[in-house]
ROFIVO-340789 format. One line per 5 residues: number of its first residue (from 0); their letters; for each residue x, y, z of C-alpha. Coordinates in Angstrom, 1 decimal, always signed. Example, Ala and Ser with C-alpha at 12.3 -4.5 7.8 and 13.67 -1.06 7.14 Angstrom:
BEGIN
0> AS> +12.3 -4.5 +7.8 | +13.7 -1.1 +7.1 $
END
This chain:
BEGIN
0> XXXXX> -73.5 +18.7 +72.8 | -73.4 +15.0 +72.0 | -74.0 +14.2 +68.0 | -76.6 +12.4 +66.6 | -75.0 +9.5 +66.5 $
5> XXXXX> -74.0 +9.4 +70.1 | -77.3 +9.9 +71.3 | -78.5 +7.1 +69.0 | -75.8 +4.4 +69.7 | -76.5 +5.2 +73.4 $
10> XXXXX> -80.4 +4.5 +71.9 | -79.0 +1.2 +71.0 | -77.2 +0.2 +74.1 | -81.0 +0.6 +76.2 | -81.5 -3.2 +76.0 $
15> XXXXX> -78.4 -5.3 +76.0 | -79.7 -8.2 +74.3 | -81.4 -7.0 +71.5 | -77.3 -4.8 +70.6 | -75.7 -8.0 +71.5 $
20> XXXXX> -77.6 -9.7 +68.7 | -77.3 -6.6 +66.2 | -73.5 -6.4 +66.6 | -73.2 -8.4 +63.6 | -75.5 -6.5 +61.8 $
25> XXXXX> -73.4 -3.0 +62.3 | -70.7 -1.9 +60.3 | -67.5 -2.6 +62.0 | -67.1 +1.5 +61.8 | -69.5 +2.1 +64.9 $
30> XXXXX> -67.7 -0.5 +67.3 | -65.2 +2.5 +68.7 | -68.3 +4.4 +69.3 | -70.3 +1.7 +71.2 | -67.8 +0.6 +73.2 $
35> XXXXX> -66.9 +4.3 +74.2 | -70.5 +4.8 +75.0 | -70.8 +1.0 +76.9 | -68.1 +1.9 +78.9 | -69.4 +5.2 +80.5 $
40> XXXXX> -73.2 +3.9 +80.5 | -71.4 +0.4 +81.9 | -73.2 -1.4 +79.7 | -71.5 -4.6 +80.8 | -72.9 -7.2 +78.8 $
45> XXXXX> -72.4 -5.1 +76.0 | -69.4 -4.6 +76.6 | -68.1 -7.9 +76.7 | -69.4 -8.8 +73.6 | -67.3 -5.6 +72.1 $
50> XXXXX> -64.4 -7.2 +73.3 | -65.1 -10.7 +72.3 | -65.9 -9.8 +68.8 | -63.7 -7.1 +68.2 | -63.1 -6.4 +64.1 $
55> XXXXX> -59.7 -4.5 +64.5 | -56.1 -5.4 +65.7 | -55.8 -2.9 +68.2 | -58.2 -2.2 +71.1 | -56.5 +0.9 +72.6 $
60> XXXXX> -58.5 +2.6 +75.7 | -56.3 +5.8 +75.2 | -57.9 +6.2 +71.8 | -61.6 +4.8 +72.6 | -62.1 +7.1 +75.7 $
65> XXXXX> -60.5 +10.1 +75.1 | -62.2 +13.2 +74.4 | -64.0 +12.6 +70.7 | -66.2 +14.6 +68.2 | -69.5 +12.6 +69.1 $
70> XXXXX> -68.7 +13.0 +73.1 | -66.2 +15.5 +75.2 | -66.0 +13.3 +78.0 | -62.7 +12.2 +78.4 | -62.8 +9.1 +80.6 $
75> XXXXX> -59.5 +8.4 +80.5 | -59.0 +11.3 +82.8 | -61.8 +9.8 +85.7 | -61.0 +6.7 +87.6 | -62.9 +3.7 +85.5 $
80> XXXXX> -65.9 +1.8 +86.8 | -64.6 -1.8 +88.4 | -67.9 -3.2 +86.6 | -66.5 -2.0 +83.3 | -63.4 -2.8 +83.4 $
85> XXXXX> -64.6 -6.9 +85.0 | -66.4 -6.5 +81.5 | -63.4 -6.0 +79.8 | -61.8 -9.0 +81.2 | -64.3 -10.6 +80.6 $
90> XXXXX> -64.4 -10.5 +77.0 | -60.8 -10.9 +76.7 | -61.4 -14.3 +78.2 | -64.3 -15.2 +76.3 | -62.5 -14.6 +72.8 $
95> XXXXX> -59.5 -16.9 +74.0 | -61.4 -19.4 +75.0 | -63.4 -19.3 +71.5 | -62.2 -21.9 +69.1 | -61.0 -20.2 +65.8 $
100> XXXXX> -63.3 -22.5 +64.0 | -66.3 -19.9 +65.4 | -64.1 -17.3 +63.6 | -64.7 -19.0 +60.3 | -68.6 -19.0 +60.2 $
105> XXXXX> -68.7 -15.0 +61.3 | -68.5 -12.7 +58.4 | -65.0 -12.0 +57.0 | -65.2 -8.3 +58.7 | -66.0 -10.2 +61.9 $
110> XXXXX> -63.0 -12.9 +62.3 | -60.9 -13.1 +65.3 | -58.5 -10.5 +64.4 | -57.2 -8.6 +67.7 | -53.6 -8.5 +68.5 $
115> XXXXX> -53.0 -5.5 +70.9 | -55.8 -4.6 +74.0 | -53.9 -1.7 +75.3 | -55.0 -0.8 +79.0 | -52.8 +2.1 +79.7 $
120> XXXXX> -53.3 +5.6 +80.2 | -56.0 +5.0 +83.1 | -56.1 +7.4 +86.0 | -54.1 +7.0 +89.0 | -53.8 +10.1 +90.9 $
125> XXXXX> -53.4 +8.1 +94.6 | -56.8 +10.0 +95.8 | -59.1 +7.7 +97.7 | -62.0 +6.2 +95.5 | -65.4 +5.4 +95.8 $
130> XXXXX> -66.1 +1.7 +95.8 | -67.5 +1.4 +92.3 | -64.1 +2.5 +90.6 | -60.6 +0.8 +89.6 | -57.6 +2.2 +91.5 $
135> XXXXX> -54.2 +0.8 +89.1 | -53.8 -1.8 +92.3 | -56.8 -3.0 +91.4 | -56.7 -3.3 +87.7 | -53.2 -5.0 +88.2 $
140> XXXXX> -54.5 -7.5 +90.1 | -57.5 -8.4 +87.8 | -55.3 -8.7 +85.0 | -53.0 -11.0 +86.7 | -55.3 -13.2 +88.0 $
145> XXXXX> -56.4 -13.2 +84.2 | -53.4 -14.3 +82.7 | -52.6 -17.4 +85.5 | -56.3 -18.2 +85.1 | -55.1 -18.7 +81.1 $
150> XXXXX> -52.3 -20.3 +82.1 | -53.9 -23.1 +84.3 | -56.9 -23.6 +82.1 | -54.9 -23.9 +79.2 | -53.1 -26.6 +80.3 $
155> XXXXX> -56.4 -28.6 +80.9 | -58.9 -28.0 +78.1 | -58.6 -29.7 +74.9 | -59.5 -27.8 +71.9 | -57.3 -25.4 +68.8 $
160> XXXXX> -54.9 -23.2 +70.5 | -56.5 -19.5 +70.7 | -54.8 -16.9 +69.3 | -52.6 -15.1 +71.0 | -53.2 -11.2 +72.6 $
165> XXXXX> -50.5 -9.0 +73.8 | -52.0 -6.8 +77.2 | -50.4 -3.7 +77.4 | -50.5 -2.5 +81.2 | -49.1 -0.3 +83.8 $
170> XXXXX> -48.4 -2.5 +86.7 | -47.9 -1.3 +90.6 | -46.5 -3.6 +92.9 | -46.3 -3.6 +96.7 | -44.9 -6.6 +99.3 $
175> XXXXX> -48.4 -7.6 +99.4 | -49.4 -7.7 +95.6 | -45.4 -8.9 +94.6 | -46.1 -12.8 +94.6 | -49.1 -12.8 +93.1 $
180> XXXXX> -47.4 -10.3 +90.2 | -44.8 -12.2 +89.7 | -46.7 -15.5 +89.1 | -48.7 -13.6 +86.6 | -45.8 -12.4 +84.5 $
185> XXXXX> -44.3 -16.0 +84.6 | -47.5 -17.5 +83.8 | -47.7 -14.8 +80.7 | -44.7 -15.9 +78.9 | -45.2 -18.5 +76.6 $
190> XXXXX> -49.2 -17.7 +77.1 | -51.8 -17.0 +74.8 | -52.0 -13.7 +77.0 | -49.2 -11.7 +76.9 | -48.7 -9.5 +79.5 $
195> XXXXX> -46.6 -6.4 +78.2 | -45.4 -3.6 +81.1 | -45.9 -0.2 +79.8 | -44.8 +1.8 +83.7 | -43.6 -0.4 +86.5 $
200> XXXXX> -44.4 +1.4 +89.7 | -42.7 -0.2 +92.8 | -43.3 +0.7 +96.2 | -41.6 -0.9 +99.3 | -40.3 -3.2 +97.6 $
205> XXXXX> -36.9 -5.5 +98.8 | -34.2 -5.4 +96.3 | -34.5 -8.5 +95.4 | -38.1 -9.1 +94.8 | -37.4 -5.5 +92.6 $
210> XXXXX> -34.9 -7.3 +90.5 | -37.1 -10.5 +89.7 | -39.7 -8.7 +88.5 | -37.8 -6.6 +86.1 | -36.1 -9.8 +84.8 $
215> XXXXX> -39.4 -11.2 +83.7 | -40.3 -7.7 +82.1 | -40.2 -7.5 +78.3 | -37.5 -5.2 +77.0 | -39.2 -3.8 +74.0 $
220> XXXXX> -42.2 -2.6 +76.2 | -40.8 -1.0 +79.2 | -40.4 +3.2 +79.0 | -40.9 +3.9 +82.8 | -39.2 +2.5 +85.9 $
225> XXXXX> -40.6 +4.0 +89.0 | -39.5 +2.9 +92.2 | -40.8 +4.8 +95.5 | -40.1 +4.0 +99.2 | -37.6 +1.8 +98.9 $
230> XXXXX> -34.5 +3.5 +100.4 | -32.3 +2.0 +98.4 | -29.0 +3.1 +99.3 | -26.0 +3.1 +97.3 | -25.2 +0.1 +97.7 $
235> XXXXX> -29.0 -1.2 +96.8 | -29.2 +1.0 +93.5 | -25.5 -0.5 +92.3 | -27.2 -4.1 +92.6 | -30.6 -3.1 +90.9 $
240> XXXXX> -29.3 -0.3 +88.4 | -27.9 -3.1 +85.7 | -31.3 -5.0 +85.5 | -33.1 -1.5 +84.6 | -29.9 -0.6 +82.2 $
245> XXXXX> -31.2 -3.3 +80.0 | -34.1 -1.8 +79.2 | -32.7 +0.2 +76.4 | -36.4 +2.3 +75.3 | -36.3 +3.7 +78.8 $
250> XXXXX> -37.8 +7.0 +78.7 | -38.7 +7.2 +82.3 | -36.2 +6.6 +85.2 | -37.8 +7.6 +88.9 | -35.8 +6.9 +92.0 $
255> XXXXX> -36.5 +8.1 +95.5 | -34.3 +7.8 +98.7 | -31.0 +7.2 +97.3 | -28.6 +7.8 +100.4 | -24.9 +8.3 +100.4 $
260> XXXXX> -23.4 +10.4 +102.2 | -21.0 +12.8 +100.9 | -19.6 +15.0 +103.4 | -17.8 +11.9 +104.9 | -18.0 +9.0 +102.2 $
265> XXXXX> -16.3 +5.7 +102.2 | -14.8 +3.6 +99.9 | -17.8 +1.2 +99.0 | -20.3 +4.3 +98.9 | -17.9 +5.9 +96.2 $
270> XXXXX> -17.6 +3.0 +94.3 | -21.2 +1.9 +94.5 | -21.6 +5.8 +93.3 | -19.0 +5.7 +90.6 | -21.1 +1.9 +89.4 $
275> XXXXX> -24.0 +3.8 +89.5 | -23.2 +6.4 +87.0 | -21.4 +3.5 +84.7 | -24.6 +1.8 +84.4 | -26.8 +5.5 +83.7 $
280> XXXXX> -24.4 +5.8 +80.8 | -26.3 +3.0 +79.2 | -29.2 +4.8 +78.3 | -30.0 +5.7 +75.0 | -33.5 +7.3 +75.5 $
285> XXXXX> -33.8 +8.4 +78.7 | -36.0 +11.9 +78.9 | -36.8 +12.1 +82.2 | -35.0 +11.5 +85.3 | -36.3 +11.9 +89.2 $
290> XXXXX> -33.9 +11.5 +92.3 | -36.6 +12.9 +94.9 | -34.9 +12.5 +98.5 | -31.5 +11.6 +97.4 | -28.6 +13.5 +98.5 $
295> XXXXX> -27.0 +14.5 +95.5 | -24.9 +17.7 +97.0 | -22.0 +18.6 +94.9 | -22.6 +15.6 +92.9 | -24.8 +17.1 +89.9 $
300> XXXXX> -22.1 +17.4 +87.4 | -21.3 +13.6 +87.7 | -24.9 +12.8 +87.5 | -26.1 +14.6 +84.3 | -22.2 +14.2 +82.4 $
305> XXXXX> -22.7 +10.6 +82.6 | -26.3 +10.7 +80.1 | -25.9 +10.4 +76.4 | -29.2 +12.8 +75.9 | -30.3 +16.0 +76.9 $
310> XXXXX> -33.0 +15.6 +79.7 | -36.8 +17.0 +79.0 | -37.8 +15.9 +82.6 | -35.4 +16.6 +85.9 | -37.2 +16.5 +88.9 $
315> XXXXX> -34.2 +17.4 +92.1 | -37.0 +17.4 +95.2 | -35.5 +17.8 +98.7 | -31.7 +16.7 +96.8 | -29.8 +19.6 +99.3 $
320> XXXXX> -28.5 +21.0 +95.9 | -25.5 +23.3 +96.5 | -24.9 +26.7 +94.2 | -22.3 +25.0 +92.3 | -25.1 +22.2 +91.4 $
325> XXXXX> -27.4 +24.8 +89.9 | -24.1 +26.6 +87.9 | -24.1 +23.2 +86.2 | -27.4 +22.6 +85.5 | -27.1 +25.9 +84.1 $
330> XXXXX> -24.1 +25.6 +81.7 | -25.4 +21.8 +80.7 | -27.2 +21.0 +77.3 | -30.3 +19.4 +79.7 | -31.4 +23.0 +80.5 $
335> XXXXX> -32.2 +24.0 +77.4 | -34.4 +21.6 +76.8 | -36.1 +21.1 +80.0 | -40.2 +20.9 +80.1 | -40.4 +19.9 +83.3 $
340> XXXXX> -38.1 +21.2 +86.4 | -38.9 +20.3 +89.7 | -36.6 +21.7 +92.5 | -39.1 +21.4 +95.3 | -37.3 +21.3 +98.9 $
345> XXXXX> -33.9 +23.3 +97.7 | -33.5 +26.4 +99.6 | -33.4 +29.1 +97.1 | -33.8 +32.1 +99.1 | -30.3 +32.4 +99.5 $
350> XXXXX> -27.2 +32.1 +97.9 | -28.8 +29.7 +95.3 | -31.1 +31.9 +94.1 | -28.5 +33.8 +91.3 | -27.6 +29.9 +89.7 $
355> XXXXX> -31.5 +28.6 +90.1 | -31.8 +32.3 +88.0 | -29.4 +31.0 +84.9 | -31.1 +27.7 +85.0 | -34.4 +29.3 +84.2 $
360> XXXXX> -33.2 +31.9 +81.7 | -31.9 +28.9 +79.8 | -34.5 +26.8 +79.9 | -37.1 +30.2 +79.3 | -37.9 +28.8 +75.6 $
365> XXXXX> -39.3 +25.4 +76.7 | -40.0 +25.0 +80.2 | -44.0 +24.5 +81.0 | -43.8 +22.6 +84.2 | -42.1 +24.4 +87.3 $
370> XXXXX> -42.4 +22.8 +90.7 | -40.8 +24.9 +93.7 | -42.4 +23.8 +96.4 | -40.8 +24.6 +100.0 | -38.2 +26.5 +98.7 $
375> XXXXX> -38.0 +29.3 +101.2 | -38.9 +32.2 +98.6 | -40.2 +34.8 +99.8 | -41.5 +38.7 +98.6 | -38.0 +39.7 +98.0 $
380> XXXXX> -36.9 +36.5 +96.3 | -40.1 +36.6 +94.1 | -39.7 +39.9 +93.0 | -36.2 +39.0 +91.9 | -37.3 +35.9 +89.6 $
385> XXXXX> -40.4 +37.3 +88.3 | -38.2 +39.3 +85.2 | -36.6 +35.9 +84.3 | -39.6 +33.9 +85.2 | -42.9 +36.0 +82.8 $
390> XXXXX> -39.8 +35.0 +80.1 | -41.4 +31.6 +80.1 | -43.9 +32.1 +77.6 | -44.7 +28.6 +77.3 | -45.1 +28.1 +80.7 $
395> XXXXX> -48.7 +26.0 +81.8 | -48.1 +24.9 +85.7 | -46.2 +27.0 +88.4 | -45.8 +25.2 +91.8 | -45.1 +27.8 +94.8 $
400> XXXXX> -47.0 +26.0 +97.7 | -45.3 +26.0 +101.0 | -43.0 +29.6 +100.4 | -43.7 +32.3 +102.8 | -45.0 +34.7 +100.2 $
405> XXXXX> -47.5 +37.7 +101.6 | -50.5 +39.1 +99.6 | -48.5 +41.6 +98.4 | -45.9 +39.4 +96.7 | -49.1 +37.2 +95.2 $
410> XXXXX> -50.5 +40.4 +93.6 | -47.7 +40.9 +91.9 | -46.9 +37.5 +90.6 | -50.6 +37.5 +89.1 | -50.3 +41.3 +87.7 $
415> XXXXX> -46.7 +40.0 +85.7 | -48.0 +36.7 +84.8 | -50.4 +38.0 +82.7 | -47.8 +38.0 +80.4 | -47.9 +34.3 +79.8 $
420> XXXXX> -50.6 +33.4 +77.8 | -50.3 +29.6 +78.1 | -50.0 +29.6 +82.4 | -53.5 +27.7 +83.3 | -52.4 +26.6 +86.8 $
425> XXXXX> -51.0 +28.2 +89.8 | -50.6 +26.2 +93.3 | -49.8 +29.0 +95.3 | -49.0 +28.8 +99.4 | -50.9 +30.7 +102.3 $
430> XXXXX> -50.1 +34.1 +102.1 | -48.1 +34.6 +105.9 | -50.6 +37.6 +106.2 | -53.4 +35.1 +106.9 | -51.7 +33.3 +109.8 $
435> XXXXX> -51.3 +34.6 +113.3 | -48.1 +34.9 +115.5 | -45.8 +33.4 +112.2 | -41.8 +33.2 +113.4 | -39.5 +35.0 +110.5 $
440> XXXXX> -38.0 +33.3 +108.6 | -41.0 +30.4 +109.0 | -39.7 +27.0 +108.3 | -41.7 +25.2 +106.3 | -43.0 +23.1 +108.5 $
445> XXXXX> -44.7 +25.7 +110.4 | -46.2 +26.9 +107.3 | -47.4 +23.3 +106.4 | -48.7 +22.8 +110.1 | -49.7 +26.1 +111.4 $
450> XXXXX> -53.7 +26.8 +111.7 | -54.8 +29.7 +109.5 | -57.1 +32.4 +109.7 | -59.9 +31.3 +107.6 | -61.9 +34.6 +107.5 $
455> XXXXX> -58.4 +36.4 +106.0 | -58.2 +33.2 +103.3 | -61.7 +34.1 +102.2 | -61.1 +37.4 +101.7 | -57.6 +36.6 +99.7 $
460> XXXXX> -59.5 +34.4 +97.7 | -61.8 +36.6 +96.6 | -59.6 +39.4 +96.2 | -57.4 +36.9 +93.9 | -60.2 +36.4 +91.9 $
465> XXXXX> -61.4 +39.3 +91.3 | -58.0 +40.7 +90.1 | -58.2 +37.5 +87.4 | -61.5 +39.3 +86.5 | -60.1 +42.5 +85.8 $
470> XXXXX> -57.2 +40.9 +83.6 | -58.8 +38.6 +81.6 | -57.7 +35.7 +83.0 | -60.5 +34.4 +84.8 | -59.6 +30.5 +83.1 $
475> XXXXX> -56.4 +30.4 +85.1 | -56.8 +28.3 +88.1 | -55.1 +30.0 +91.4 | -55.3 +27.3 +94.0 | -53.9 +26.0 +97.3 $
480> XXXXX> -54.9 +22.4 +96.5 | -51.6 +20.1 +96.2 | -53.2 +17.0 +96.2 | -55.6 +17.3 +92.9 | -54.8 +16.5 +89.8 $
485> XXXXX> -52.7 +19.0 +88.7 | -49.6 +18.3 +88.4 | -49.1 +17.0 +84.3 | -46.7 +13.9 +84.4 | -43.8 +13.8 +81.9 $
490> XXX> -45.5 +12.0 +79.2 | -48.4 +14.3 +79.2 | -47.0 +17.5 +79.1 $
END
């Protein structure tokens, strides 16, 4: 139920121009309500005025549209209207271009006093969008076309200098967006609109192109690096690593397709390798740390030994991670304090299975996130890990998609799970009982690919919720669906 005063600020917001000319009139105390409730209504001119008169340093969207007591919408977690976020802009360029004499003839609760417009936290899940929303390309290119706009116009117009706002951002850059980025961070410094990087997310990007842009990065605002795509190599992560080891608040370190190879390496790969971990030994911060793709076999101990702090975050996807890789994780301090443990693409059905079992006992007390997506576990694999596995009382998300678990083995996993109070989501695969002629063992890929029987789904669906029923755990979500918004990131969890 909305409050009172929701309804009546909404009331308000009806016709645009009679609230622009009342914002004076309001206390200052409303103004994180209205622009909450412009924002969802898009209340556009509204809105702009908000930000052009805004009465407070700091105009944070992850505090203004987040679930509150008047409203329990939570828009941060719904891709934002383009036509709210222009009026955003909008305003942000209005109050710079307003001389601070204007300042002087509002009231004193009125003058020109924001510092910090804080943009981050908006959704960005990669799901297609309807035309009326902002995908994070999109609000990174209206922001940068902002700040050269500033740039170019200040160097024309006469007038008192405005005062300055630091924009806090998350900024994703591709080959086709990098120019126009990089002119925008350039055009930034030195700017009336400061353009602060919160997460830098780089995809198919040169090496090169990825090292300007993180030299025109500010150093205090930077916490995630996340480059995707890029195959970097060895020999491209030794030239880029030092530029990102500068960054010394760096919670957040994502790299993807790092090749060497070590069955048969050579002299440049092993010391591109051995430059590598020099340079990770820099960190001071770092909590999280994802080498998706990257063949790290038998190389785990020199990976983790080189970082100064325990890891919350270790995401190991498709690394070809070797038993004695999982003893070390095991007997190292990051697994005791491991939220988040993704080991998707491992194959831990056979002799792994034992070490991926110590990792989890240790890290029973404060794991919540588990991703173990295509790990070849099946029934008898399952039944083995579920002792250790209901240990995790904490536990919220459990990743099994792409295993070639029966119904049988599902029953059980929901009957023991009960156990865990806190589990709200389980991504669970096709049970192999619903698909016809399966080869055994099934690769992956046949489970990914293979047609199913939908009329058996149905009735394992229904039969899955019903025993949720039964137990009392109707709120826990059982789902095939890896491409919603499930999986929590790091800084969420």
């Amino acid at each position: 139920m909305h409050t009172l005063v929701f309804l009546s600020t909404r009331q308000v917001l009806q016709s645009q121009p009679a609230a622009c000319q009342a914002l004076p009139l309001l206390p200052r105390e409303l103004f994180p309500l209205l622009f909450k409730v412009a924002f969802m209504d898009k209340k556009t001119v509204v809105l702009r005025e908000l930000v052009h008169t805004w009465p407070f340093p700091l105009l944070s969207f992850q505090q203004l549209l987040q679930e509150c007591a008047h409203c329990s919408r939570a828009l941060l977690q719904e891709r934002p209207s383009t036509e709210s976020m222009q009026a955003v802009i909008l305003g942000l360029t209005a109050r710079l271009h307003s001389p601070d004499a204007e300042a002087s003839t509002q009231p004193l609760c009125r003058k020109h006093v924001l510092r910090v417009l804080d943009m981050t936290g908006l959704l960005d899940d990669g799901v297609e969008q309807d035309p009326g929303t902002m995908s994070m390309w999109d609000c990174t290119a209206a922001v940068a076309r902002t700040c050269i706009a500033q740039q170019r116009g200040g160097t024309t117009e006469a007038g008192p200098a405005p005062v300055p706002v630091e924009v806090r951002v998350d900024l994703r850059v591709n080959r086709a967006s990098y120019a126009f980025l990089r002119e925008a961070l350039r055009s930034s410094m030195g700017s009336p609109l400061r353009l602060c990087c919160r997460d830098l997310r780089a995809e198919d990007l040169p090496m090169r192109n990825t090292v300007a842009l993180l030299q025109l990065l500010d150093a205090g605002c930077l916490r995630r690096v996340d480059l995707r795509f890029n195959n970097l190599g060895l020999r491209g992560l030794s030239v880029i690593i030092p530029h990102v080891a500068r960054f010394q608040l760096l919670a957040s370190l994502r790299l993807h397709y790092v090749h060497g190879d070590s069955r048969q390496p050579s002299v440049d790969g092993e010391d591109n390798f051995r430059y590598f971990l020099a340079q990770m030994g820099r960190f001071t911060c770092l909590r999280e740390l994802s080498m998706g793709s990257s063949l790290l076999s038998g190389r785990l101990d020199q990976l983790l030994s080189t970082l100064q702090s325990p890891l919350e975050s270790l995401e190991l996807a498709f690394c070809a991670l070797l038993p004695e890789d999982l003893r070390f994780l095991a007997r190292s301090p990051h697994a005791a304090h491991l939220k988040k443990l993704d080991l998707s693409g491992n194959d831990l059905g056979g002799s792994q299975l034992a070490p991926f079992l110590g990792v989890l006992q240790v890290a029973a007390a404060t794991l919540l996130h588990l991703e173990l997506t295509e790990c070849q576990l099946a029934d008898a694999q399952l039944l083995a890990m579920l002792p250790t596995l209901t240990r995790c009382a904490n536990l919220r998300y459990l990743g099994l998609y792409g295993n070639p678990l029966s119904m049988a083995g599902l029953r059980e996993l929901l009957r023991d799970s009960a156990a865990q109070a806190e589990l709200r989501t389980v991504v669970h695969p096709f049970p192999v009982d619903c698909y016809e002629g399966l080869p055994w063992p099934p690769p992956a890929s046949v489970l990914l690919e293979a047609s199913i029987n939908e009329e058996k789904f149905a009735r394992v669906e229904a039969e899955l919720h019903q025993l949720l029923l039964a137990s009392g755990r109707a709120h826990v979500l059982w789902t095939t669906d890896i491409y919603g918004r499930l999986a929590a990131d790091y800084f969420s969890l």
